[in-house]
KEVEXFI-988450 format. One record per residue (C-alpha): residue number from 1; residue in one letter; x, y, z. Coordinates in steps of 0.001 Angstrom, whole numbers, plus 524288, in hexadecimal, padded with zeros to 5 digits. Each point is the difference from the previous one (the first is absolute). Example, Ala and Ser with C-alpha at 12.3 -4.5 7.8 and 13.67 -1.06 7.14 Angstrom:
2
[site 1,'a',[8300C,7EE6C,81E78]];
[site 2,'s',[8055A,80D70,7FD6C]];
***
This chain:
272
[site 1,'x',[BD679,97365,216F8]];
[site 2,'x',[803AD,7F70D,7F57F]];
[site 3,'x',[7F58D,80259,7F39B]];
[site 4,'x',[7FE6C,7F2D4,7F7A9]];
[site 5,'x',[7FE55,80217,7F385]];
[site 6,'x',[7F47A,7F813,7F755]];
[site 7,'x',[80D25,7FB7D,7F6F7]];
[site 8,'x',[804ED,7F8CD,80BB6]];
[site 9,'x',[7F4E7,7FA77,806E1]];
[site 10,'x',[7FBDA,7FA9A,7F0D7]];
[site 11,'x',[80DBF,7FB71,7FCA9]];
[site 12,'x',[803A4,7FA01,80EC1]];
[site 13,'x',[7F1D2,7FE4F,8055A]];
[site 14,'x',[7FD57,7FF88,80F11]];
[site 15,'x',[80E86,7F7D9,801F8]];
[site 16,'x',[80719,808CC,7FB10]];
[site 17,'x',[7FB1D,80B2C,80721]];
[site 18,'x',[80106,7FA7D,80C86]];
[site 19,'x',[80EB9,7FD5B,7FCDF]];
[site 20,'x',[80333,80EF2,7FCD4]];
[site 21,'x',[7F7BE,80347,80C40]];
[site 22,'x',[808BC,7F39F,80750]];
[site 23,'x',[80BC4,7FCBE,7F9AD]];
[site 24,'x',[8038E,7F839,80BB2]];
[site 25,'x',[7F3D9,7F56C,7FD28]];
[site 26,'x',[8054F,7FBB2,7F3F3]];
[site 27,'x',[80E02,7FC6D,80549]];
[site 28,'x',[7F8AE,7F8C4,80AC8]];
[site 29,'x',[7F894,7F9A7,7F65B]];
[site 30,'x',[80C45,7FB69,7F8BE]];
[site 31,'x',[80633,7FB7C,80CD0]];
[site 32,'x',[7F46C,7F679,80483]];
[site 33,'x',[7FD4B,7FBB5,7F300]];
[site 34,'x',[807F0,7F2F1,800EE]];
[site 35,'x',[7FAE9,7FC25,80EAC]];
[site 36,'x',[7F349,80239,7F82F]];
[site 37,'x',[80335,7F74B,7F58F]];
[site 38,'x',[80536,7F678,809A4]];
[site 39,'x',[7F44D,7FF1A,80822]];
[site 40,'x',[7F883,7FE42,7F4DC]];
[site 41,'x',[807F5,7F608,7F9A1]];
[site 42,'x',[7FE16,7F949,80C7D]];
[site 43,'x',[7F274,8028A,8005B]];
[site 44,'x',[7FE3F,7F680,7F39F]];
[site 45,'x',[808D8,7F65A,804F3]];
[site 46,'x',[7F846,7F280,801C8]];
[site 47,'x',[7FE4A,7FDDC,80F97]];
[site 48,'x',[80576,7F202,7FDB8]];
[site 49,'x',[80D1A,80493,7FA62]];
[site 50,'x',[800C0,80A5C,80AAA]];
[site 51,'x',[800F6,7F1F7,80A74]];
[site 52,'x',[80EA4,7FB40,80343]];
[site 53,'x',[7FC53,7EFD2,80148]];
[site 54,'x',[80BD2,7F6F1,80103]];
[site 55,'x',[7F9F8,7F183,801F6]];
[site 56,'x',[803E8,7F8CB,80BE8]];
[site 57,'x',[80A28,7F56A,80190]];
[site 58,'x',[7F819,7F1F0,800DA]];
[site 59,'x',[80D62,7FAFE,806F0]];
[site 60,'x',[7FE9B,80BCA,809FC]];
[site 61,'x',[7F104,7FAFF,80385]];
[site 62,'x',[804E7,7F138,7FE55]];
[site 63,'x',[80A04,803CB,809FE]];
[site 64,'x',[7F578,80816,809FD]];
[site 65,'x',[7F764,7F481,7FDFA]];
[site 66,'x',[80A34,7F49C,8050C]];
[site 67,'x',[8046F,80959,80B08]];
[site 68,'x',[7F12D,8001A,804E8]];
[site 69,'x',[8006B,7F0CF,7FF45]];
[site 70,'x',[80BCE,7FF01,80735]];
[site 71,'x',[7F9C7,8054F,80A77]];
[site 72,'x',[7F7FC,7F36B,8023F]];
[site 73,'x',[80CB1,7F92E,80187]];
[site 74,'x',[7FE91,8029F,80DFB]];
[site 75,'x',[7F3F0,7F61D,80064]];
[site 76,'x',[8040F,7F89E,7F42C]];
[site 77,'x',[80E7C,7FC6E,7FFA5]];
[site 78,'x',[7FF7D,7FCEC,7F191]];
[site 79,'x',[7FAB0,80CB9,7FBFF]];
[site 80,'x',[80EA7,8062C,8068C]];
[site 81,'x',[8052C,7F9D9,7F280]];
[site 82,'x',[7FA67,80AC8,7F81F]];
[site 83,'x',[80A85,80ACD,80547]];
[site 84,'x',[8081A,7F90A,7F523]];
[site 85,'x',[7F837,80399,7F374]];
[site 86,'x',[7FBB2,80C4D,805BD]];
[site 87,'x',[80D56,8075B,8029C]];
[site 88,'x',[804C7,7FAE0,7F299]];
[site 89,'x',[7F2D5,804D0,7F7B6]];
[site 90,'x',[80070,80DB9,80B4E]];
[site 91,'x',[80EBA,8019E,7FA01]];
[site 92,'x',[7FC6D,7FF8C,7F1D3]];
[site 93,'x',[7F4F3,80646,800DA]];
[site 94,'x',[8079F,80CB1,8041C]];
[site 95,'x',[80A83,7FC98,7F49F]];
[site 96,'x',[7F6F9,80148,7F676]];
[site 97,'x',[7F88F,80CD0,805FC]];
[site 98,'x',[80C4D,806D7,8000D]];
[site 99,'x',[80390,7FB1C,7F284]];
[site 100,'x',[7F1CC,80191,7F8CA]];
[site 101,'x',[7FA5E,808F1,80951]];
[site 102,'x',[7F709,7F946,805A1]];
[site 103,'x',[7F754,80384,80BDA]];
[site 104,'x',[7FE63,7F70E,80BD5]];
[site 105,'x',[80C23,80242,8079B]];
[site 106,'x',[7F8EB,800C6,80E45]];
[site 107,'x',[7FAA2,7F33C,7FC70]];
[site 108,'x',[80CEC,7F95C,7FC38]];
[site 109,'x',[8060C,805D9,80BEC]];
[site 110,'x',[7F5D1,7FA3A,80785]];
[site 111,'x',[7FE37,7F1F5,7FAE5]];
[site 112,'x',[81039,801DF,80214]];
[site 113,'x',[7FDAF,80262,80E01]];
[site 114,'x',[7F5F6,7F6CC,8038A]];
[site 115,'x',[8061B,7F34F,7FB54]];
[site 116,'x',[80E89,80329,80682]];
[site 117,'x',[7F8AB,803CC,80CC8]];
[site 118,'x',[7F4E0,7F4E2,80009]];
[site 119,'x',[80A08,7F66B,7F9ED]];
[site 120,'x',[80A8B,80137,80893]];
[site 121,'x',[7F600,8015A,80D2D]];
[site 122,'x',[7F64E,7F603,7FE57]];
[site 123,'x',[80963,7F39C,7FE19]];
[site 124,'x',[80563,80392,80E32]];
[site 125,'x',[7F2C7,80251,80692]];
[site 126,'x',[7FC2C,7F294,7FB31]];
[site 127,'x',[80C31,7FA1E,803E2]];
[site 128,'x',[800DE,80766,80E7F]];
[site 129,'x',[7F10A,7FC5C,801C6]];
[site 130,'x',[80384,7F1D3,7FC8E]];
[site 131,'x',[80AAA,80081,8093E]];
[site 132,'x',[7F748,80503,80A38]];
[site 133,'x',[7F71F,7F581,7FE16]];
[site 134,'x',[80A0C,7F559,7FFD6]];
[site 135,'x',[8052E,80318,80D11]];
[site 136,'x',[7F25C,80244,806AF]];
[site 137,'x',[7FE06,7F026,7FD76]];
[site 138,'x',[80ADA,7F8F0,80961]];
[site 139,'x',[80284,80509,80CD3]];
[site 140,'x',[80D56,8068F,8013A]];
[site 141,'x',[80CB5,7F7AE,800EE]];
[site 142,'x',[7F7BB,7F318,7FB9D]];
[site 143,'x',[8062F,7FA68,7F4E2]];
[site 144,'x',[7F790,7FFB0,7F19E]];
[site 145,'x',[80076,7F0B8,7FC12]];
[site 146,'x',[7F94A,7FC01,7F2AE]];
[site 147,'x',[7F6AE,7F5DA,80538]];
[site 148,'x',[7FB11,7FC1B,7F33C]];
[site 149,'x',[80E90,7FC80,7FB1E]];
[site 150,'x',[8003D,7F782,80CAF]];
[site 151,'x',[7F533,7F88C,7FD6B]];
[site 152,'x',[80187,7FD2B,7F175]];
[site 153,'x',[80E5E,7FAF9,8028C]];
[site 154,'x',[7FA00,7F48C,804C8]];
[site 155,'x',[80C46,7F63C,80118]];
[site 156,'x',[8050B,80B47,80814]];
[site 157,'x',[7F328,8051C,807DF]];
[site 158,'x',[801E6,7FB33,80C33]];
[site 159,'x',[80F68,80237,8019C]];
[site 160,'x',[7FD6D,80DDE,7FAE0]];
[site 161,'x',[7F744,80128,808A6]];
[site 162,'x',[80792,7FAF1,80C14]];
[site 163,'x',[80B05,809CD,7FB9D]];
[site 164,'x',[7F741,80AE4,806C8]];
[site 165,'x',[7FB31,7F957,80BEF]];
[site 166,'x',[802D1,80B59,80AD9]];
[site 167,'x',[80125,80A70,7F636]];
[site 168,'x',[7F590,80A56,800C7]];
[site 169,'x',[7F99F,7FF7C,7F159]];
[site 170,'x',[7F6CD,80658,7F6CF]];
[site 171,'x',[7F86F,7F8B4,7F80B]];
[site 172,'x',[7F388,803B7,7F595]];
[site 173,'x',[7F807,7F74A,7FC2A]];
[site 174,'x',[7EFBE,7FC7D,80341]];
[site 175,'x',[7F8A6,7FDCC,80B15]];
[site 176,'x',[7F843,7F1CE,7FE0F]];
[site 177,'x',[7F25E,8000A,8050D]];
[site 178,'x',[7FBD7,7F6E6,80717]];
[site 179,'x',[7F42C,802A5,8076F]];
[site 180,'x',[7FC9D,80247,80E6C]];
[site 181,'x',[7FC4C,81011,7FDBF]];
[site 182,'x',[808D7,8090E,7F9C6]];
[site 183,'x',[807D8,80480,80B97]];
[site 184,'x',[80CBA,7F6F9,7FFEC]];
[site 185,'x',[809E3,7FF2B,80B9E]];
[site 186,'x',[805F7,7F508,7F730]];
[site 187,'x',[7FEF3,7FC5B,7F1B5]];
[site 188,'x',[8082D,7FB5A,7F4CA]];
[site 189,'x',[807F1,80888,7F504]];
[site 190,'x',[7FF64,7FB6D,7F20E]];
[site 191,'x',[80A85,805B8,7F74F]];
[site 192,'x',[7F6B7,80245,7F42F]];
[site 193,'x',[7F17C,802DE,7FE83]];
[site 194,'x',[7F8A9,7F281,80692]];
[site 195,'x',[7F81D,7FA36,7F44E]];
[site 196,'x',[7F2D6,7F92F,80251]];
[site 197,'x',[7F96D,80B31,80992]];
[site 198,'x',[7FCE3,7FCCA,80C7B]];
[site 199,'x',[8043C,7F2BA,80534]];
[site 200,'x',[80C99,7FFA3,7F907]];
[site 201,'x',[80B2E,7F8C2,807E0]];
[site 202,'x',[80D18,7FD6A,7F827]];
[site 203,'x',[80AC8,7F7CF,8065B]];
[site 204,'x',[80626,8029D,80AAE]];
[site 205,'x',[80D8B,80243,7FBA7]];
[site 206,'x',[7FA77,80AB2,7F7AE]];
[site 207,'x',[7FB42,80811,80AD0]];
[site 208,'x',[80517,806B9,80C82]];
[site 209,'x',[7F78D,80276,80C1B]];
[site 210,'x',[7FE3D,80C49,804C9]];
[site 211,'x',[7FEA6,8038E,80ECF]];
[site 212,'x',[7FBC1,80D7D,8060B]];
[site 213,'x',[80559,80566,80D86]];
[site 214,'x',[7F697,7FABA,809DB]];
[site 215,'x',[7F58F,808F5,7FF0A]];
[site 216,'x',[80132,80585,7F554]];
[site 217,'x',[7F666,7FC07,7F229]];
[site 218,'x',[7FFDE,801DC,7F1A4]];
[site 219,'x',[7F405,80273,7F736]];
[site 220,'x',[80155,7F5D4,7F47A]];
[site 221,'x',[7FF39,80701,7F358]];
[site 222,'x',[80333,7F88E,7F22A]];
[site 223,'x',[8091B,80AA7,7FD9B]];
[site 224,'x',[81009,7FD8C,7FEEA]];
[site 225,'x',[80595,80194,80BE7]];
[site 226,'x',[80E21,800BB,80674]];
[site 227,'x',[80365,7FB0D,80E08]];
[site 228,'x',[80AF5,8033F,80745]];
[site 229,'x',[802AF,7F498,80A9C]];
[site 230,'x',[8092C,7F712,80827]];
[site 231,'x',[8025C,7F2DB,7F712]];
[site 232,'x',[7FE78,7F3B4,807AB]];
[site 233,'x',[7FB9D,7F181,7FFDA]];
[site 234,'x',[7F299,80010,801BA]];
[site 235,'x',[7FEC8,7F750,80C98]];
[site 236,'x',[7F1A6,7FCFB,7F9B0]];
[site 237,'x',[80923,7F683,7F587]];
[site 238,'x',[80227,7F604,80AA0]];
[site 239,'x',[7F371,7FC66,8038C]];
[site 240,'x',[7F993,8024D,7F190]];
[site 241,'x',[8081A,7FC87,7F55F]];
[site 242,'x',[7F713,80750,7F76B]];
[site 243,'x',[8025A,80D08,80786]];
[site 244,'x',[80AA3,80984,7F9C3]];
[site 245,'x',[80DDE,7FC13,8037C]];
[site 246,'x',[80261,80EF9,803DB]];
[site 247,'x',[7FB1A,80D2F,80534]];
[site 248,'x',[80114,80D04,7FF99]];
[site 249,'x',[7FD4A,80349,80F6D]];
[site 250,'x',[7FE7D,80E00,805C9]];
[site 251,'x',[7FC17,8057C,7F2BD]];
[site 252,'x',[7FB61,80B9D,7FA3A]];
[site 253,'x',[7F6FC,80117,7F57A]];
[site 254,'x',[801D8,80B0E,7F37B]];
[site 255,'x',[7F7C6,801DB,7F48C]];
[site 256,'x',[80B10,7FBB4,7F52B]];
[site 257,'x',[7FE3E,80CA8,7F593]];
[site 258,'x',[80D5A,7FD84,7F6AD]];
[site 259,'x',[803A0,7F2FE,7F664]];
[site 260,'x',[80545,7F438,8074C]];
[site 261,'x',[80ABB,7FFE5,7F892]];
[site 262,'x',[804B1,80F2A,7FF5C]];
[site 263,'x',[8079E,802EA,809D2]];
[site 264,'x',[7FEE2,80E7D,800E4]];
[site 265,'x',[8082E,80A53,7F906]];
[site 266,'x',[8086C,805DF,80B05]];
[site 267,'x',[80052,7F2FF,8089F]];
[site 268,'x',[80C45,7F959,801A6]];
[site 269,'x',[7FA52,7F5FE,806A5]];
[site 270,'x',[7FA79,7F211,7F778]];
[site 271,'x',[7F224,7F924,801F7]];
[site 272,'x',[7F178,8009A,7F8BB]];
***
């Protein structure tokens, strides 16, 4: 046994007993003192300063942003422009996160992605639908003729027009109304919207007739349309001078869905 004596326990108090009963708690002591201090230093450290926050990069969200829009290129052709502005601002944007360390660099990548895949994509789905529109219109091997060029040349209307006599045609144009129900075997092609409503008759030399296979009947509609027929003189001309000098016989009858005047982007061949 180890007798204390009172000069000790005055001089060194309860410590300093317990370190000549323990000498090994006072090296630990010493050794954890400075995780101590750390953790306490810590401890007093502001939560806010303890928070790592780097702002993000506007050009990175800019660039996200015009990616998303791009998207809608596939309903709205113009929109397909965006990809532009959106892989240049997605490109800075990860210059200056590198350089100022920024945050944001999903986003940049992102609006980067976006605008090269929806910009590229979107301008050939438009122009392969358009195409696929274009052809459904004229029957196949019928050649596309702009019938609204014919008529306007009008010193050269009829000769143009004589030019294709035999030739199996397309042309667009609208139906006329002009009464007896709505189911026509036979009516007469316009090359531009008829003005006046119902009733309207323009001259003769501005219109072609249009004859369905025996048969066979249309629904009028005051939609554009494009018929694929046979050009002849219309034997109606001799007895009625006021009948249209030619017809479109054994036709068929499309909805016309492009411009007149486009003639399709892979299409080699001419016409509305």
């Amino acid at each position: 046994m180890i007798e204390l004596s009172d000069s000790v326990l005055t001089q060194s108090g309860l410590s300093g007993a317990v370190t000549l009963l323990f000498p090994g708690i006072k090296k630990m002591n010493q050794r954890d003192l400075p995780e101590q201090r750390q953790q306490s230093r810590s401890d007093q450290t502001p939560f806010a300063e303890q928070i790592c926050y780097s702002p993000i990069s506007k050009g990175a969200v800019t660039s996200a942003g015009l990616g998303v829009f791009c998207m809608l290129g596939f309903i709205f052709p113009t929109l397909a422009w965006l990809a532009i502005p959106g892989v240049v601002l997605g490109c800075v944007a990860l210059k200056s996160i590198r350089h100022y360390e920024l945050s944001g660099h999903k986003l940049a990548r992102c609006g980067i992605q976006l605008s090269l895949v929806c910009g590229m994509l979107a301008p050939v789905w438009h122009l392969t639908w358009y195409e696929i529109r274009f052809r459904s219109e004229a029957l196949s091997g019928f050649q596309r003729v702009d019938f609204a060029a014919i008529v306007n040349d009008r010193k050269n209307t009829e000769s143009r027009m004589e030019s294709l006599l035999g030739q199996d045609i397309c042309f667009k144009g609208f139906a006329i109304y002009a009464g007896q129900g709505f189911h026509k075997h036979q009516f007469d092609l316009y090359f531009t919207q008829p003005g006046g409503g119902f009733g309207f008759q323009p001259g003769h030399r501005e219109v072609v007739s249009v004859q369905l296979p025996q048969g066979k009947t249309w629904e009028w509609n005051h939609q554009p349309i494009a018929v694929s027929g046979k050009l002849v003189r219309n034997p109606d001309a001799k007895s009625d001078p006021e009948a249209p000098q030619f017809l479109l016989k054994q036709s068929a009858v499309f909805p016309a869905l492009t411009a007149d005047h486009f003639q399709g982007p892979f299409s080699a061949g001419g016409g509305c």
